[in-house]
N, C-alpha and C positions, 0 to 999 in steps of 0.2 A: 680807248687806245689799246693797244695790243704790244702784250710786252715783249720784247726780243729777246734774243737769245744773249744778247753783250748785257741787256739792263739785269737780265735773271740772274747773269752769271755776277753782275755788278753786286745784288743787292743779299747773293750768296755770300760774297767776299767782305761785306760788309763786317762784320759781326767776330769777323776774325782778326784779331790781337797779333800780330805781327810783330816778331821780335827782333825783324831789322828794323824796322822803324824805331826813328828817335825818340826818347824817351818826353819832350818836351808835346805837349796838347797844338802846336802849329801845324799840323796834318791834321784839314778836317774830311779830308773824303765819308771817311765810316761812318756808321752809322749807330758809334757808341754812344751816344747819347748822352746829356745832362739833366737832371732836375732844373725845371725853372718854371714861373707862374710869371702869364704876357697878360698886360691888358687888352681892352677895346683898342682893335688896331690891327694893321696889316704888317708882319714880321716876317723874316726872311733868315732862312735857316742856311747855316753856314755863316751870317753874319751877325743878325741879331741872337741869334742859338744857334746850339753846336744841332748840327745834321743827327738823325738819330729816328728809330723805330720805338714809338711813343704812345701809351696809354695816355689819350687828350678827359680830362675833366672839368667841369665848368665852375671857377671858385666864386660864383653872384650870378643869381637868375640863370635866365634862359635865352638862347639867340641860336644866330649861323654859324656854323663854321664850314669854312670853305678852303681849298688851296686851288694855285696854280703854278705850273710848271714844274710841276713831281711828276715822279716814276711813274704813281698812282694819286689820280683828284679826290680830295675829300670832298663831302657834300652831306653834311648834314646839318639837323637839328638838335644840338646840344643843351640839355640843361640839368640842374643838381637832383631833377627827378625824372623819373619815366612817364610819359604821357604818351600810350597807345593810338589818340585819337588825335594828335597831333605829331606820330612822327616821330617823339622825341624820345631822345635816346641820353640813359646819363653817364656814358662814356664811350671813345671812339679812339681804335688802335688801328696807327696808321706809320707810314713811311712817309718819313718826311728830310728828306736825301737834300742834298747841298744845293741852293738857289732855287728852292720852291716856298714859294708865298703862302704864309699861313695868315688868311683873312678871320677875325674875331668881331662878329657885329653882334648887338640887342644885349650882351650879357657883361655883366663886368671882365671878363677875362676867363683863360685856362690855366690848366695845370697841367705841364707835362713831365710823366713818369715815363725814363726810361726802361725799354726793353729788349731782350737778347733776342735778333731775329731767328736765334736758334732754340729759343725757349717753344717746349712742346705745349697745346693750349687743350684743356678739357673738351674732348671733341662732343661732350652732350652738353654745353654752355660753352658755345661759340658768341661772344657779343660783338657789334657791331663795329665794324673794323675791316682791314685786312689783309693778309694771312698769305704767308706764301707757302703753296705747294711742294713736298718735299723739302723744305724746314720745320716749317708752322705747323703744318697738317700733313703727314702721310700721304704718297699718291697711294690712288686706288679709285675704285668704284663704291660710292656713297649713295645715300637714300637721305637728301637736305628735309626738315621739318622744322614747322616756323613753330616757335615756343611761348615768344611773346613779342608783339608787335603786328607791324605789319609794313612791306614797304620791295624793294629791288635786292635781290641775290644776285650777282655775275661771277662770271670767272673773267679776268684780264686774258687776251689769250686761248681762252677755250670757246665753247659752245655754249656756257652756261647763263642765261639772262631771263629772269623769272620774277613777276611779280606773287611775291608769298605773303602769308598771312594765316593769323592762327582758325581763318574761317575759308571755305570760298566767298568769290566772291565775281560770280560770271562777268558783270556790268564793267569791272577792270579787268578780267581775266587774272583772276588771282587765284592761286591753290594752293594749299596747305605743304603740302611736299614734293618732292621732284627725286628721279634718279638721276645723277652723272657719273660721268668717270673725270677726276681731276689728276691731270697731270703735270709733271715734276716743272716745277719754274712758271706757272699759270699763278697768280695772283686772286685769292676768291675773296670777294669783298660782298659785304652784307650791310643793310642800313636797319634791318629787324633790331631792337633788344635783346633776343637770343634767338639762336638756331644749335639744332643738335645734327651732328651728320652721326649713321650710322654703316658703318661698313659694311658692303655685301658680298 
């Protein structure tokens, strides 16, 4: 999906603390988030959880995690360790905005740490997640490099869709790095265990 120009400017305004709004938690549009740990099970933010941009970790085993009807679709493999040759990733930062279904299958449950969509991220350990453009990550013109893992790099919105990996890998058409240019309100989302962008 491809994000527009209302959802960018949406997931902009999230994160901003409004001091006309009343002081009481019955506004849940934003995307301020709560701590809270969900079991095996399908949850829905804004009503089982408050709506919010979320570091997901896995509190038993390993499994899916998946959503629908967000901004941006999760789609990974979740579990309390890193498994390269599986995919698996042991945490996942994501947007998970009001009335989107957060599926939890194979593993006992998550753990979701709030986060400030305006918090700046170590642009050489980027993990998998993501990130919006012009909050998260600076626009510019980057040089992406797979660090560990292996697995889909995009931009929501841009040009960018790239299977990377710390190796090539002709047979999948996979390659170690890639140049783009990400620009302001693009969504770049990674399923690697880390990527480094470097500025050019």
């Amino acid at each position: 999906s491809v994000l527009t120009k209302s959802q960018a400017k949406y997931l902009n305004s999230l994160d901003s603390d409004s001091s006309a709004s009343s002081s009481s938690s019955s506004s849940d549009s934003g995307l301020s988030g709560e701590a809270k740990d969900l079991a095996t099970g399908s949850w829905k933010a804004g009503t089982d959880f408050k709506a919010g941009y979320y570091k997901i970790t896995s509190t038993g085993g390993s499994g899916n995690l998946t959503s629908d009807n967000g901004a941006v679709d999760v789609n990974a493999i979740l579990g309390q360790s890193i498994d390269n040759d599986l995919g698996q990733v042991d945490s996942y930062t994501a947007f998970l905005t009001k009335g989107t279904t957060l599926n939890i299958s194979g593993m006992q449950g998550v753990q979701l740490e709030p986060l400030s969509i305006n918090a700046s991220f170590d642009l050489s350990n980027v993990t998998a997640g993501d990130y919006l453009v012009g909050t998260s990550i600076p626009a510019g013109r980057y040089t992406i490099t797979a660090i560990q893992g292996s697995g889909n790099v995009m931009s929501e919105g841009g040009s960018l869709n790239e299977v990377m990996g710390t190796t090539t890998d002709t047979d999948l058409g996979q390659v170690t790095n890639t140049t783009v240019t990400l620009h302001k309100n693009e969504i770049l989302s990674t399923s690697l265990e880390q990527i480094s962008l470097t500025k050019q």
